[in-house]
N, C-alpha and C positions, 0 to 999 in steps of 0.2 A: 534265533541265530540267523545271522545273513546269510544269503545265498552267492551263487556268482551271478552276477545280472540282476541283483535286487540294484531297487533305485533305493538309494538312502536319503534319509529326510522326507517329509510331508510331499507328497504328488500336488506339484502343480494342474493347473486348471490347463495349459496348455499340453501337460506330458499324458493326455487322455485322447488325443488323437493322432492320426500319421501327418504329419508335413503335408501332403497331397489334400487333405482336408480342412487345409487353414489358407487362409487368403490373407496376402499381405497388403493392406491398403492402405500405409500412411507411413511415413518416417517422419523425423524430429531428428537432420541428423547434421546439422549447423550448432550444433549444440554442445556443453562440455560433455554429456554422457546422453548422446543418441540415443533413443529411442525407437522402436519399431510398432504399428499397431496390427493385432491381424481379427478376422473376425473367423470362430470357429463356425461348425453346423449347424448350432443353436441359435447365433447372428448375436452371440455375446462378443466383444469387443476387448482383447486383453492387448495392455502394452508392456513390450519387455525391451530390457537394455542388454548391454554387451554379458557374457558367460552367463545370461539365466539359459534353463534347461527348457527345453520346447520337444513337441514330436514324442512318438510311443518308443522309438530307439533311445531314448537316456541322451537325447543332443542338444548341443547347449549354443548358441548365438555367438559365434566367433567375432563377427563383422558387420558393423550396419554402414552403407554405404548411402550416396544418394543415389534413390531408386533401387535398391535393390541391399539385403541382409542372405550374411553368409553362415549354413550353420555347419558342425560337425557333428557327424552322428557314431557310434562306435558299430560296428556289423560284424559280425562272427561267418568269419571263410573259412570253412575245411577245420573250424577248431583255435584258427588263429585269429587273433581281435583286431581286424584293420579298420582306419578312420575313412570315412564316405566325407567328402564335403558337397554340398548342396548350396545353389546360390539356386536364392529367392526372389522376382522379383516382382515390383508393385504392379497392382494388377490395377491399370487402368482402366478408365471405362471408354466403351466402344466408340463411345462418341466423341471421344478425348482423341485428339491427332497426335498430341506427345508434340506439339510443336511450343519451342519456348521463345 
């Protein structure tokens, strides 16, 4: 039987870690269904699109924008279930000046 706070369905490869431990390094978001790429701890490589679930809080990919993916995650305050949004963004490299 379910629980409250079971995830239901098959665990993603990406719902095995926190947000803070994935790095978002690519979007695909000129596109009809945007994409996001992150690479977790392992330096595996997963891409997700819009409403897949990411992170150990059950959150799931609201928005992929360019340069940057917005997620929601559900957070338990005081007993009440309020939504966290989290924006993500590409994690450049150092050497990269972000000049376009």
């Amino acid at each position: 039987p379910l629980q409250e706070g079971d995830v239901q369905g098959p665990m993603l490869p990406l719902q095995q870690y926190d947000l803070a431990q994935l790095r978002l390094v690519g979007i695909l978001w000129d596109v009809a269904s945007p994409k996001a790429m992150f690479i977790d701890p392992k330096g595996q490589i997963h891409s997700v699109q819009r409403d897949e679930r990411i992170g150990r809080k059950n959150g799931y990919v609201a928005v992929i924008r360019e340069g940057e993916v917005v997620v929601v995650e559900a957070v338990n305050v005081n007993g009440d279930l309020m939504y966290s949004t989290r924006v993500l963004k590409i994690n450049m490299e150092a050497n990269n000046t972000g000049a376009r």
